[in-house]
VEXDREN-2710 file (C-alpha; in Angstrom, 1 decimal):
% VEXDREN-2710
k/r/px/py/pz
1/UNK/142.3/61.8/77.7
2/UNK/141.0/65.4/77.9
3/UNK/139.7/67.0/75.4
4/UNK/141.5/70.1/73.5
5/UNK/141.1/73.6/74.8
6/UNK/139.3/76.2/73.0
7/UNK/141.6/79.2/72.1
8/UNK/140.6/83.0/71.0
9/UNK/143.1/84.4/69.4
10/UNK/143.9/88.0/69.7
11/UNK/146.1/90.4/67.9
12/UNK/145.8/93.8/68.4
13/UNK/146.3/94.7/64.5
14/UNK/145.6/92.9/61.6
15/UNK/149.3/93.7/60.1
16/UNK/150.5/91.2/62.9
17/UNK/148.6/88.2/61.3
18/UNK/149.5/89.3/57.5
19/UNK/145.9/87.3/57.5
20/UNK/147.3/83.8/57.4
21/UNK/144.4/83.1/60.4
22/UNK/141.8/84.3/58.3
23/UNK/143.0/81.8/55.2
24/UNK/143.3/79.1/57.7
25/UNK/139.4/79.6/58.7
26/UNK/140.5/80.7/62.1
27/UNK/138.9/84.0/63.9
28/UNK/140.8/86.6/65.3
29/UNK/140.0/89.3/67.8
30/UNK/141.4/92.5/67.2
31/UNK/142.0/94.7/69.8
32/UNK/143.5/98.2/68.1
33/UNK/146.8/99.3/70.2
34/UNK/147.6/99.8/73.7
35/UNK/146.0/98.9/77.0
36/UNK/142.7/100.3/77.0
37/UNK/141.2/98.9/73.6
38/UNK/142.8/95.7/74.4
39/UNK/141.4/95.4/77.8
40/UNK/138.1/96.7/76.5
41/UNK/137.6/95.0/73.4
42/UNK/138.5/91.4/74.8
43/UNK/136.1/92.5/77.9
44/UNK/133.6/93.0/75.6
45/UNK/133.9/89.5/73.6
46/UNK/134.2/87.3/76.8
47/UNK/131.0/89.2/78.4
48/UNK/129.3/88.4/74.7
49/UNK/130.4/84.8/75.2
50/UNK/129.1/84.5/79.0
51/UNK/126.2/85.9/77.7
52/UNK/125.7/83.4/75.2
53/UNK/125.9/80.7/77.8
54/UNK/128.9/79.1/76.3
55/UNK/132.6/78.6/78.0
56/UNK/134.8/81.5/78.0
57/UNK/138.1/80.1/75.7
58/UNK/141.4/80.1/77.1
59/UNK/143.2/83.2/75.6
60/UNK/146.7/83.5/73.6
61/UNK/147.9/86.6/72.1
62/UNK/150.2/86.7/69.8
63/UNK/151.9/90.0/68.5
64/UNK/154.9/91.9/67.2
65/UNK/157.7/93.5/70.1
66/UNK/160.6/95.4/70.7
67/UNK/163.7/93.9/72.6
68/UNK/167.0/95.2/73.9
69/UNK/167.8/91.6/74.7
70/UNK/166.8/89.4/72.1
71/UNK/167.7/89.8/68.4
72/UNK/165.2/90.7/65.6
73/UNK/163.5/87.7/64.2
74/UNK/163.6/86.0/68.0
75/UNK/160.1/84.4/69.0
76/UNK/159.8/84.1/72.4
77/UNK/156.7/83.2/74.8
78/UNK/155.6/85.7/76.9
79/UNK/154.8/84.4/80.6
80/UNK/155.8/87.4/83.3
81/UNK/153.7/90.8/82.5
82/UNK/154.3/94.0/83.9
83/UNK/152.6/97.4/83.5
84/UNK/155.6/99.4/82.3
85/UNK/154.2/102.5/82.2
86/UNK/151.8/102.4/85.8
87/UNK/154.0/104.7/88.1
88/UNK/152.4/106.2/91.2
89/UNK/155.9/106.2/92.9
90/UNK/155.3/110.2/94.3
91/UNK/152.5/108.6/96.4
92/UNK/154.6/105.7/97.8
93/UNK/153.7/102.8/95.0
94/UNK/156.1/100.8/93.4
95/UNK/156.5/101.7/89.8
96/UNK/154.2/99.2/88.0
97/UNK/151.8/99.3/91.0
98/UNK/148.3/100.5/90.5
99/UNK/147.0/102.7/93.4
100/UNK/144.7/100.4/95.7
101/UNK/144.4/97.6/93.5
102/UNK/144.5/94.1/95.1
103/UNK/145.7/93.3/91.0
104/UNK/149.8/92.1/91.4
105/UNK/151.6/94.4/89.7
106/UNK/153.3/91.7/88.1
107/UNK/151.2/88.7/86.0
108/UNK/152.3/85.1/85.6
109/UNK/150.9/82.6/83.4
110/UNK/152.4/79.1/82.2
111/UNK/154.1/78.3/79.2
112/UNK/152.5/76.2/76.5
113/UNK/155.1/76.7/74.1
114/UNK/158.3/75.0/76.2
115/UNK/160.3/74.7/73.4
116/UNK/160.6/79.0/72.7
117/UNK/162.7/80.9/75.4
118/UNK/160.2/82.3/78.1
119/UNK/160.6/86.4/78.3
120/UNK/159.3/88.9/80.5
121/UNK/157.0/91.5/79.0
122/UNK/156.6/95.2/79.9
123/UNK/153.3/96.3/78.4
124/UNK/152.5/100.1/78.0
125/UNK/151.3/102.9/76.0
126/UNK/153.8/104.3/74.4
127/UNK/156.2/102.7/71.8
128/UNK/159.1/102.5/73.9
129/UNK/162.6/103.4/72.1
130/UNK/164.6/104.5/75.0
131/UNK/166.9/102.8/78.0
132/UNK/163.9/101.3/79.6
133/UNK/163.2/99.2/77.2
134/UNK/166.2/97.0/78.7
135/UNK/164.0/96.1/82.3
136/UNK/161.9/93.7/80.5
137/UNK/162.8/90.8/77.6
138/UNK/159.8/92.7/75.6
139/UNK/158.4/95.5/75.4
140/UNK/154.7/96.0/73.9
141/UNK/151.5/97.9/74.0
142/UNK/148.7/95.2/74.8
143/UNK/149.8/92.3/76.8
144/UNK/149.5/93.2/80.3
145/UNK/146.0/94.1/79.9
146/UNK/145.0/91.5/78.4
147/UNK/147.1/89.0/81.0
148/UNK/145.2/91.0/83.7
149/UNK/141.6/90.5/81.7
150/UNK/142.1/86.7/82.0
151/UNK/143.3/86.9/85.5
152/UNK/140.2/88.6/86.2
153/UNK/137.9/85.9/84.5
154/UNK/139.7/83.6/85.8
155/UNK/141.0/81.6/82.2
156/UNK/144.3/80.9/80.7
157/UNK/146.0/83.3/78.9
158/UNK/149.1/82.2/76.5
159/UNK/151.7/85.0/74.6
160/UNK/153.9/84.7/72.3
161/UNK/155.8/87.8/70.7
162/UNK/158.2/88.1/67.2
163/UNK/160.7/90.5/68.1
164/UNK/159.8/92.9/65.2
165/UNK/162.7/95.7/66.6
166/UNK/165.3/96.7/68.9
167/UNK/163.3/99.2/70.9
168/UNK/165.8/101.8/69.7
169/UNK/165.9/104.4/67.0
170/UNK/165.1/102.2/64.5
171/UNK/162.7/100.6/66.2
172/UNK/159.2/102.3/63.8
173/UNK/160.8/100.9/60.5
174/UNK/162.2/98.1/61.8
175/UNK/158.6/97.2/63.2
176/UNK/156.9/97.7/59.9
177/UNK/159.7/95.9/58.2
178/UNK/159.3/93.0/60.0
179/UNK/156.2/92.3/60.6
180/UNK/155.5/89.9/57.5
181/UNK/157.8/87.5/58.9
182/UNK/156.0/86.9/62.6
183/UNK/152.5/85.9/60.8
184/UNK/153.4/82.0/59.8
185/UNK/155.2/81.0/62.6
186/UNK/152.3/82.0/65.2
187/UNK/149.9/80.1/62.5
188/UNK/152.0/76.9/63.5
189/UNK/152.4/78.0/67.5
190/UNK/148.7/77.8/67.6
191/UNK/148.4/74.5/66.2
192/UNK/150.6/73.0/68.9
193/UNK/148.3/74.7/71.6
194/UNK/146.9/72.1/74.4
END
């Protein structure tokens, strides 16, 4: 039998985890919003971690979304990432491809929660409330960066999104609106984590 992974958990706000985590003596990292402070700040911990001498943790990330395809209140886990908002297209890239980066544009992971519908995510830095939002299952701010974080190290990354809005007009006070109901069912996706 092998033994149990060790999972960081990382949100980028605390809002998303309504601090049920917390109560349940479980840390979280949070990363603040969008790409850079989530690529940064989970950097940062699994360089503290290597530096420690101890085993970087698999990674899962769990967080709020908007979807054009799945209705508020869906959970869904997360294992194709894309960089929605990369798009060097006037200099012959495909949207989504960084410039000279031997990165794939695209990021897949495996599922460890088989019994939620797997979704595509499109990570960038905006909230996104218009047609693009249809391209991808989900749309977020963090989740790409942090796929391509643990790609880089070379661990396993899990996701697993609440659809918190529609990516639509609504979408701000739908988010806000929402969020209370994601915290307790990722509290009980992490304890069925491998």
């Amino acid at each position: 039998m092998t033994e149990p992974r060790s999972w960081l958990v990382v949100m980028a706000l605390p809002l998303e985890g309504q601090g049920v985590f917390e109560n349940a003596g479980i840390e979280v990292l949070y990363t603040g919003v969008g790409k850079v402070n989530a690529a940064m700040t989970l950097a940062r911990r699994l360089a503290a971690i290597r530096h420690a001498g101890q085993t970087l943790p698999a990674v899962v990330n769990f967080g709020s979304a908007g979807s054009r395809r799945h209705a508020t209140g869906t959970l869904l886990a997360c294992t194709r990432f894309h960089q929605r908002d990369m798009d060097a297209s006037s200099l012959g890239f495909p949207p989504g491809t960084t410039p000279f980066d031997e990165m794939p544009a695209v990021l897949d992971f495996p599922n460890p929660f088989p019994d939620l519908p797997q979704a595509s995510c499109g990570s960038g830095d905006s909230f996104e409330t218009g047609e693009r939002a249809a391209t991808w299952d989900v749309v977020d701010m963090e989740a790409y960066a942090l796929a391509r974080v643990c790609r880089a190290e070379g661990i396993a990354f899990a996701c697993a999104k609440f659809v918190s809005d529609g990516a639509d007009h609504a979408a701000a006070g739908d988010w806000q609106a929402n969020l209370h109901r994601a915290a307790d069912q990722f509290l009980a996706l992490h304890a069925r984590l491998p």
